[in-house]
N, C-alpha and C positions, 0 to 999 in steps of 0.2 A: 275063920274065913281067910283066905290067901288072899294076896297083893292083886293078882289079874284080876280076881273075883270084886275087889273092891273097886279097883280103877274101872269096870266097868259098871261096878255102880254108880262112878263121881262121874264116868262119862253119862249114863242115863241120868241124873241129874241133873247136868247141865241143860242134855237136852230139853229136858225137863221143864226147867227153868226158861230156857229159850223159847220154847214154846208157850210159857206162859205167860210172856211177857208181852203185853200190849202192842202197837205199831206206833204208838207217840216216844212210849217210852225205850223204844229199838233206837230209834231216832235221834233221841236225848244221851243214850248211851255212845251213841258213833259222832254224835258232836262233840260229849265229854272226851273222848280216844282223840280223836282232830286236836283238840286244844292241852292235850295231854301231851300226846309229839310236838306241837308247838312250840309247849313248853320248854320239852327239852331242849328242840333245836334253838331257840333260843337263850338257854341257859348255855347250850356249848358256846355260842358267838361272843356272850357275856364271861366264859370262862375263859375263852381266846384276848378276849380285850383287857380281861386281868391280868394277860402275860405282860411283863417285859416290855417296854417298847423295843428294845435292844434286842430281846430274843425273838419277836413276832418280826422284826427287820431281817432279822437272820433267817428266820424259817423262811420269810418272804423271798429275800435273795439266794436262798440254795434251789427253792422249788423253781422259779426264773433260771437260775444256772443250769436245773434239770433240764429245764424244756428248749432253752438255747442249744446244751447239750445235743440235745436230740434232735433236733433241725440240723444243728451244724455236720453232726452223725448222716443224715439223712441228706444232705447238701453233698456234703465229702464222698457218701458212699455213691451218688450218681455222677459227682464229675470223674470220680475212678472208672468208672462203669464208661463214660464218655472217653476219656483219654485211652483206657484200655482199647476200644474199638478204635478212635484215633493213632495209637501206636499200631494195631494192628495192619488199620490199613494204609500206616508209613512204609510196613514192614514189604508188606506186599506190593504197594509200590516198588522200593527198595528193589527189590529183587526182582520184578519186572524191567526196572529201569537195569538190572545189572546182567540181565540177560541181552535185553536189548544193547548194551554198550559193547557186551561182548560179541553180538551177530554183527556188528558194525566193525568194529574193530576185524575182525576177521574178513568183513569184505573192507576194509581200506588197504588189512595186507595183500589178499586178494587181489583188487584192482591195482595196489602198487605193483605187485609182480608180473602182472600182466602188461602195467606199462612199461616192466624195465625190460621185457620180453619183446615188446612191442618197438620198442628205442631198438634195445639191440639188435634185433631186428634190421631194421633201418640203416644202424650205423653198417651192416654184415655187408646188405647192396652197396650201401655207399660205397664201403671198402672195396667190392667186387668190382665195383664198376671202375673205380678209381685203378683197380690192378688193371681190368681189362680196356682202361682205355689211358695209360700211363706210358711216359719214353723208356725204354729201354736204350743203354749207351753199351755198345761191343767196344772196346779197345783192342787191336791184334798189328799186327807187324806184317810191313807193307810195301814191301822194296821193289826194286826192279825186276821184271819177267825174267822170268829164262825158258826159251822155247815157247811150245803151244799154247802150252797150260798156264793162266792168269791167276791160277789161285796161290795163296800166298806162300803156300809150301812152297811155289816154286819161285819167288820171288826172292831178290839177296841185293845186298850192298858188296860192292868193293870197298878192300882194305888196303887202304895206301901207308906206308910209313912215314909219319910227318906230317899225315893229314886227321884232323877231326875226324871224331868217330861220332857218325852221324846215322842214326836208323831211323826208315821212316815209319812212321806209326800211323795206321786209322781209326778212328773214332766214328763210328756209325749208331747211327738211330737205328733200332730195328722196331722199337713200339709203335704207339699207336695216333700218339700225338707229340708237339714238339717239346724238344727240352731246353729250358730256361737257362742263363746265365750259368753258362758251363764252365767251369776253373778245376784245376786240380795241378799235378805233376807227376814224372816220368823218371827214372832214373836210367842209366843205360852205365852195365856190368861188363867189362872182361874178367871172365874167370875162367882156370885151368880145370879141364876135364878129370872129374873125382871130386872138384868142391862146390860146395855150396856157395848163391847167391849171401850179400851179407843185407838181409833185408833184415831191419830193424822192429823191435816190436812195435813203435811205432815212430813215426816221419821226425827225424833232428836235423834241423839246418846245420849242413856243413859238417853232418857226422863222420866222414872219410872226404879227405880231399880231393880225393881222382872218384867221386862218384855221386858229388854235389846234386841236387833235383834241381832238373831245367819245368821250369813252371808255362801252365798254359791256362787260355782263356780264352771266351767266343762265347758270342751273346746268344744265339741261336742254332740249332741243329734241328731242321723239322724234320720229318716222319719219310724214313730211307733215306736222310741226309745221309751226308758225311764233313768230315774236317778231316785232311792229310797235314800231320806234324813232323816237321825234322827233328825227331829227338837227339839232343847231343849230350856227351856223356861230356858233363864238367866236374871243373877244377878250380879249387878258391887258390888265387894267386898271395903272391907275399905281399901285394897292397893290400888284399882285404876283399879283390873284389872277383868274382865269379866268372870265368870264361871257358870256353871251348879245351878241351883235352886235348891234343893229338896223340896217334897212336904210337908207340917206340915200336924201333926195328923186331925187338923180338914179341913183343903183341903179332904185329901184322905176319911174322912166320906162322907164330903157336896159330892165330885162329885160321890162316889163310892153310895151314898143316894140319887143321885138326885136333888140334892137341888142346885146345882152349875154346871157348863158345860166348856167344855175346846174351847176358840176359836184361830185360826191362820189363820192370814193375814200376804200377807207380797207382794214384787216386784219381777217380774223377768225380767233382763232384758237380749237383744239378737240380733245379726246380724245377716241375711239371704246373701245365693250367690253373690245378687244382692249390696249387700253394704249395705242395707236399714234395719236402726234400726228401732225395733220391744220393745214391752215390756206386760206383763201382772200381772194386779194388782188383786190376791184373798183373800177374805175372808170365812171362811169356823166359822159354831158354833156347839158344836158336843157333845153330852151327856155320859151317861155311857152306854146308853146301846146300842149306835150307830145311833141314829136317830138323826138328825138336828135340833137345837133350832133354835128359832123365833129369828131375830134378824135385827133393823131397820138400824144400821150400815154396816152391813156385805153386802147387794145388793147394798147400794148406793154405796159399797166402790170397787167392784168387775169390773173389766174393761179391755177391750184389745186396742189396736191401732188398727187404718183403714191406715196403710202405705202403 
């Protein structure tokens, strides 16, 4: 008889057996099993208490360490979980906040350049207004008539030998409002026809002695004023001190001949309402008989400001 054949024998006897077995003594059999496991699990508790106090401390204290462990694991792995979504949403703050710094920033340069647009602006009329309602000061040469005609081509000095060379000069407003504390100076040139004025690059007291600056001043010129100046060409004497030139004999031939010409350059300077100093620099070159010499100094030297 083979193994299956018998195992199903030992099983139908069981069954067998089970079957034949009363309902007291079913009973009796599943109380003895109860107190049978009892037993054991009893005798492990009893085999545990055998151990060691030392080793049952240790087992005690690692299986504790385990489940600390695992809390502390489970603690740790949610505040990451927490912090991660709090970095995240620093990050996106972050960068919200850096967008918005930069739309900001771009309207502050924005608005700045609009204001500096906006000033200039401003400053641009001021200034306009200030040219177009500003004195202008002409300086020109302004002698005596000769005949009909008042304008000053035709206007001239006599040349006496002996006497101070005197040219008169006007100074006219032609702007639009008056001009404040007016001051500058005038020089007044005899020079032979072919040479230049000896106008200096700029203004040295007493840099030639026969053509010293005679200085001027006058508190007001309003609007189509005028001031008429005797300019007279000087001379620092051997004291030291500055007076009137007179003409030698052969001055008063050469220009009264032709052969020499009288020129006068000089500064003026000047405040307008507005505060804003002004000044005008002329050169004028002027013959005997009233006409204007050639002369390569006198245009380059002739200037107004643009204040």
């Amino acid at each position: 008889m083979n193994e299956q054949e018998q195992g199903g024998h030992k099983h139908s006897d069981t069954r067998e057996n089970h079957a034949d077995v009363p309902p007291g003594a079913q009973q009796e059999q599943a109380f003895h099993s109860k107190v049978v496991a009892d037993d054991r699990h009893h005798n492990k508790k009893e085999h545990f208490r055998d151990i060691p106090l030392k080793d049952r401390l240790l087992v005690e204290i690692t299986i504790g360490a385990i489940l600390i462990a695992g809390v502390t694991a489970w603690i740790l792995q949610r505040q990451a979980g927490v912090m991660s979504d709090t970095l995240a949403e620093i990050r996106g703050s972050g960068r919200q906040a850096e967008r918005s710094l930069r739309l900001q920033r771009g309207q502050v340069i924005q608005a700045a350049k609009q204001a500096k647009a906006a000033t200039d602006s401003v400053s641009e009329i001021q200034r306009q207004t200030r040219l177009g309602q500003r004195p202008w000061l002409k300086i020109e040469f302004y002698g005596e008539s000769r005949g009909s005609d008042p304008s000053p081509k035709n206007r001239w000095t006599t040349f006496t030998s002996g006497s101070p060379l005197q040219v008169p000069v006007r100074i006219t407003n032609v702007g639009n409002t008056a001009a404040l504390r007016v001051h500058g100076f005038i020089v007044v040139e005899v020079v032979p026809v072919g040479k230049e004025p000896s106008i200096p690059s700029k203004k040295k007291s007493g840099h030639v002695k026969a053509i010293s600056a005679a200085g001027l001043t006058t508190s007001v010129i309003y609007r189509d004023g005028w001031v008429d100046i005797p300019a007279s060409r000087k001379q620092q004497m051997a004291n030291g001190k500055i007076e009137d030139a007179t003409l030698t004999r052969p001055e008063a031939i050469e220009l009264n001949g032709g052969t020499a010409y009288v020129v006068i350059w000089g500064k003026v300077r000047y405040t307008d309402i507005f505060g804003t100093h002004h000044w005008t620099k002329y050169c004028g070159a002027i013959s005997s008989s009233g006409g204007y010499m050639q002369s390569d100094k006198c245009p380059a030297y002739g200037d107004v400001d643009s204040n």
